[in-house]
Each structure stands twice: as C-alpha cells, then as structure tokens.
C-alpha positions as a Python dict, from the first residue, in 0.01 Angstrom:
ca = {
    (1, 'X'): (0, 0, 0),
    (2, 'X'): (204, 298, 97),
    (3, 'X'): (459, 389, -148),
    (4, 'X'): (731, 628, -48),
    (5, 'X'): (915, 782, -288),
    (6, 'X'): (1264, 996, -208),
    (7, 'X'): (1424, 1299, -312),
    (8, 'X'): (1692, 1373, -506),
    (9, 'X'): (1985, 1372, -259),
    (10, 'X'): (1841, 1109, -66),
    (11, 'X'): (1855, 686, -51),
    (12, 'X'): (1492, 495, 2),
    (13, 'X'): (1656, 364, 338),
    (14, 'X'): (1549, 721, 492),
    (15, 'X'): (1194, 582, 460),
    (16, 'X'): (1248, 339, 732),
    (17, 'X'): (1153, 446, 1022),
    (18, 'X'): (825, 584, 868),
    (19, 'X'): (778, 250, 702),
    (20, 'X'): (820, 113, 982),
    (21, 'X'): (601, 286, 1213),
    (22, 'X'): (315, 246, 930),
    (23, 'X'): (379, -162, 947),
    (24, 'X'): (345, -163, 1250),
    (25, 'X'): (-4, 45, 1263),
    (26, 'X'): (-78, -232, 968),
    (27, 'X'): (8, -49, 674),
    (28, 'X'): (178, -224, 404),
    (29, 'X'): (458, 1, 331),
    (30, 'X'): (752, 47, 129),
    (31, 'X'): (1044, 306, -28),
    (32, 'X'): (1112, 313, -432),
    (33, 'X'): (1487, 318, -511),
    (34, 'X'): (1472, 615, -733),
    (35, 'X'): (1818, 529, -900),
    (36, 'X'): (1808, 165, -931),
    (37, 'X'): (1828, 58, -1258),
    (38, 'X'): (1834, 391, -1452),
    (39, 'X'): (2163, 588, -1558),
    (40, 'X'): (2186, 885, -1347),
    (41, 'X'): (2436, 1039, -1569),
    (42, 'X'): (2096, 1073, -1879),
    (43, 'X'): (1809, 973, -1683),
    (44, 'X'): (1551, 1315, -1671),
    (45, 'X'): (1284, 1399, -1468),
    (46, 'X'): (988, 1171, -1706),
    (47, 'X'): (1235, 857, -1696),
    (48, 'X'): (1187, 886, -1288),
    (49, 'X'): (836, 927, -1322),
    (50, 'X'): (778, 592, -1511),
    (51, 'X'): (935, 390, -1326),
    (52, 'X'): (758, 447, -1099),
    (53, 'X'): (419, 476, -1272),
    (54, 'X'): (540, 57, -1351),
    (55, 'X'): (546, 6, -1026),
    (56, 'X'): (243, 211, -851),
    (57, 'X'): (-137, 56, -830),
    (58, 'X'): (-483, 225, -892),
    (59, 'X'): (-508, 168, -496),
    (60, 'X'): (-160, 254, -373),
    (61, 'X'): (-87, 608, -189),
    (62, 'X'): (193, 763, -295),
    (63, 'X'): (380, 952, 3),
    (64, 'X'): (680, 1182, -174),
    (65, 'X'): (947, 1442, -34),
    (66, 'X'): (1075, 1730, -275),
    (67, 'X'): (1202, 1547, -600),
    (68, 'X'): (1001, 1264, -484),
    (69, 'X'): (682, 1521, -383),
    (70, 'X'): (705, 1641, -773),
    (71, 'X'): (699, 1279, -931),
    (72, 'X'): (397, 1194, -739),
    (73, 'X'): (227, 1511, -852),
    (74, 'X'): (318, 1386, -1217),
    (75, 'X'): (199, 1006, -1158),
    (76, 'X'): (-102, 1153, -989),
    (77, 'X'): (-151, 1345, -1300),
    (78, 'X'): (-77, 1055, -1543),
    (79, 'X'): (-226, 740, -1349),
    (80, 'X'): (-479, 654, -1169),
    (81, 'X'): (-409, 620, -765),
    (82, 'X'): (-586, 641, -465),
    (83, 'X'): (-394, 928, -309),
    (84, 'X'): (-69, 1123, -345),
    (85, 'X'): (81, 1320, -74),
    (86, 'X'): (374, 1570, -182),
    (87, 'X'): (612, 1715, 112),
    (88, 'X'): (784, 1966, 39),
    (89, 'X'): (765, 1898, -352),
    (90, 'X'): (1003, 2063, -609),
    (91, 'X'): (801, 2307, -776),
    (92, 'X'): (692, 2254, -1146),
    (93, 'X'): (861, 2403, -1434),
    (94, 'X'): (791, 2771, -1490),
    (95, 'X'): (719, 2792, -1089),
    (96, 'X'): (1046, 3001, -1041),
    (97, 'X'): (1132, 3034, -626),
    (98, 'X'): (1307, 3339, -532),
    (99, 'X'): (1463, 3455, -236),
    (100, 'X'): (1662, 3769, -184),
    (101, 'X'): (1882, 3861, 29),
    (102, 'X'): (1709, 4052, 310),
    (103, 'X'): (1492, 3763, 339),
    (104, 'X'): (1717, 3520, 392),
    (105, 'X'): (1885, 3758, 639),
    (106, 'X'): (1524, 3753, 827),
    (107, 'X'): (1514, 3398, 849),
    (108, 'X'): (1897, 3403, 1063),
    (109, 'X'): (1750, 3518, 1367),
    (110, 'X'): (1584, 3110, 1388),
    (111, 'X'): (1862, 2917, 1337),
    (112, 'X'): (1916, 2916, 1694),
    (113, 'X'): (1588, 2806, 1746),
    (114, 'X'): (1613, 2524, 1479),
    (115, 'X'): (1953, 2411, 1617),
    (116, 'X'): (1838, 2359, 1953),
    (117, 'X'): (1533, 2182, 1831),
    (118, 'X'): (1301, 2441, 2010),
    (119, 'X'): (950, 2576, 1849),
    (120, 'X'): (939, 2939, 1719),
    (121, 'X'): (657, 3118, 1547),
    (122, 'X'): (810, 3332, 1235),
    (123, 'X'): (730, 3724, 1281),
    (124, 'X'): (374, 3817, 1082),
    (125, 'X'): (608, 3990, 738),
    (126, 'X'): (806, 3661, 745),
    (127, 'X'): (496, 3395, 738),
    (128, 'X'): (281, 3689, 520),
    (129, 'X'): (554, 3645, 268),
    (130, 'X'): (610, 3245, 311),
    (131, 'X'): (337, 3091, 417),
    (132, 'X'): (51, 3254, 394),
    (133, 'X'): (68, 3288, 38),
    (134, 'X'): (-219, 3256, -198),
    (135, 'X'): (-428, 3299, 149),
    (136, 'X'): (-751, 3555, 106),
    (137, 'X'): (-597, 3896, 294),
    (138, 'X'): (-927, 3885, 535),
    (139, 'X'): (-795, 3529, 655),
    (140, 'X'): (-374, 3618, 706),
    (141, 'X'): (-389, 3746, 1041),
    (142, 'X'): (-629, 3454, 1171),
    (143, 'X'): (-403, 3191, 1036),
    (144, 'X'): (-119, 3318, 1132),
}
C-alpha cells in the first residue's frame, strides 16, 4: 500500500488527487491524518512518528512532504518498510538552513516566472549554492 503522510500545515485530504491517480493505476493508496487523535497543543515530533509506525507495514511505501518527509525518514529508520520517499522533508535536528538576505534577493527575479506557472532555469551561483550541493565540483557544471 501507499501511505501518504502530510506536513505540518497541511490536512490528509491534499493527498487526494495523488491517491487517486495511484487507485486508479491500481495502487492501494491512502493519506494518515497526522492530528487525529493526538493533542496538538503537547504532541512532539516522536508522538507523530508512532502513530504512524502503528499503522505502517513491513511492505507499505511511505510517500511524505516536509513534516511528513521527516517522519518517514524516522519510521524508515525505526521500522522495517519497503520504501520511503521524503519530498521536500524538514531537515533533522542539528541540520540548521540558512538563508541570507542577498540570496533571497536572487531568488525575486523568478517569482514572475513561478506566478505565471512558466519554467525557468536558476542562474549557475543560484543552483551552485542550492542545488548542487554536496555534488563533486568536476560534475556542477554538467548537472546544471
């Protein structure tokens, strides 16, 4: 089965049109509810990640976005699955993000671009810096 799980500012009901789609290809598929049952006002990251380590099977894939990329890392890590795909995932503790200013002031110029729903390729500093990281420095410019 394919298990999607949500992030934190979003319902399980933003699954369905993936779930969907995957039904109809002949996937069994379905969305976790994230804050069912749990008391958002004290429930932490772990108490997330066990429910839905109760509800996930050895041969279930796990399909997360951001929050819900990071608790499938952590079930991944914990139980045993068949896969576990994390979009976007919220980084780990002690993985600190940070942007300053003149890089967010880079990224303006697409906003255009991303408004009017049109492709853009980032400038070579922008993707060196954002998405080529961790890449060997022989392989940036042929990726990019």
């Amino acid at each position: 089965m394919l298990i999607f799980v949500h992030g934190m500012c979003n319902i399980p009901e933003a699954c369905n049109p993936v779930i969907e789609y995957f039904n109809h290809m002949g996937f069994s598929s379905n969305a976790i509810n994230l804050r069912e049952g749990l008391d958002l006002r004290k429930a932490c990251f772990q108490d997330y990640v066990k429910k839905v380590k109760k509800i996930v099977k050895e041969d279930d894939i796990l399909i997360g976005h951001s929050l819900g990329g990071l608790i499938v890392l952590k079930v991944a890590e914990e139980t045993r699955i068949k896969a576990g795909v994390a979009i976007c995932s919220a980084p780990p503790k002690g993985i600190k993000y940070k942007i300053n200013i003149l890089d967010f002031l880079q990224m303006l110029k697409y906003i255009p671009k991303i408004i009017k729903n049109e492709p853009f390729k980032p400038d070579y500093s922008l993707a060196k810096k954002f998405l080529l990281a961790g890449i060997d420095a022989g392989e940036e410019k042929s990726a990019s």
